[in-house]
N, C-alpha and C positions, 0 to 999 in steps of 0.2 A: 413324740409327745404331742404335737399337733393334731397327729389325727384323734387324738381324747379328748382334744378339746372342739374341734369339727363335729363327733360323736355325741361327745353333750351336747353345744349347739343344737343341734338335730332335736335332739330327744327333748330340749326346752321350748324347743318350736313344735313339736309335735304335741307335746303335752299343752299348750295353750291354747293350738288348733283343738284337740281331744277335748280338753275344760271346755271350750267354748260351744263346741258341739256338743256335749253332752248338757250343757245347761240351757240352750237354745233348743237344737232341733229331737235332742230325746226326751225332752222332757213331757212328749207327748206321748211318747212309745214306750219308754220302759216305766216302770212301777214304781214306785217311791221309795221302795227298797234296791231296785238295781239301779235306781238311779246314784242311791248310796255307794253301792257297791263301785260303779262306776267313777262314782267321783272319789271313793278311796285308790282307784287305782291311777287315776292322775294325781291327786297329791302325793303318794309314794313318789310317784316317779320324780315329782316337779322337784323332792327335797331333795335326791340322792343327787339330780343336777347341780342342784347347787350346792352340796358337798363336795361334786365333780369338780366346779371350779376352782372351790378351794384347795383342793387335794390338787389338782393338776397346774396349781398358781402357788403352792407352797413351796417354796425352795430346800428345806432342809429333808423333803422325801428326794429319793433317789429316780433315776428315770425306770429304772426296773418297780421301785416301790411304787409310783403311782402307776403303771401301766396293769402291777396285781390288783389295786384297790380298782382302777377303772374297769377293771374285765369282770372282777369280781359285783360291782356296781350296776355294769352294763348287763351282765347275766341276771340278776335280779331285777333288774327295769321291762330285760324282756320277758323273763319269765312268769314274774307275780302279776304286773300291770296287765303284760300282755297276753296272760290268758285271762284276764279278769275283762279283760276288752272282748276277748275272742265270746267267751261266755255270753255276753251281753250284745254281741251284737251279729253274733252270728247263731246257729242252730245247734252250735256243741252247748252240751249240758257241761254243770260241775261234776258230773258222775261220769263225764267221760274224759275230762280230764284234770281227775281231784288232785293228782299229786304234783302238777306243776305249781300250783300257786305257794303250797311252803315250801316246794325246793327253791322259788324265786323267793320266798321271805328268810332261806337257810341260806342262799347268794348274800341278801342283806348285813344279814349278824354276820357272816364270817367276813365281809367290808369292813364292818366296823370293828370286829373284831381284832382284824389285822392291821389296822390303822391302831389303836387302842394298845398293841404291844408295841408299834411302834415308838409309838407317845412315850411308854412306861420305860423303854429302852434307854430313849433319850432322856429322861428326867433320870435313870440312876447313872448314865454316865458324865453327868452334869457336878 
């Protein structure tokens, strides 16, 4: 369970490293619109952190329950963020690789999603 929370860690610190660069030294280089682009890909990331925490600080999930929700979380942060960084800041186009950014936003929904039955589980055995 530690290492989920080492893994966020990282990825809140990367994401505020990220924000900060990108509002500082790109905002000379990319466009107003990838600048967009770019800063919706650190705010995804920054939220699912800290749903991270919570999820991995909640006692009533299991250590198998949050380790789904963290991989499922963590697959999403690298995928939609992380090719939305790659797009932006490297030579790959979105047309070369369109299909990772919703399979990192289908990572997302199915986090919440599994988190969400979880919830519903516990409310009817309540």
């Amino acid at each position: 369970m530690f290492k989920n929370f080492v893994i966020t860690c990282f990825l809140g610190m990367l994401g505020i490293i990220l924000g900060a660069f990108g509002a500082h030294a790109l905002k000379e280089v990319l466009t107003s619109e990838e600048l967009v682009s770019f800063n919706t890909a650190v705010r995804y990331q920054m939220y699912h952190v800290i749903v991270l925490l919570f999820v991995n600080g909640y006692d009533a999930f299991s250590i198998k329950q949050k380790n789904t929700i963290s991989l499922l979380f963590f697959s999403g942060i690298f995928l939609f963020s992380g090719s939305i960084y790659a797009i932006q800041l490297t030579e790959l186009t979105a047309k070369s690789i369109w299909f990772i950014t919703p399979l990192g936003g289908l990572f997302f929904i199915l986090g919440w999603a599994f988190m969400l039955t979880r919830f519903l589980k516990k409310m009817r055995n309540k």
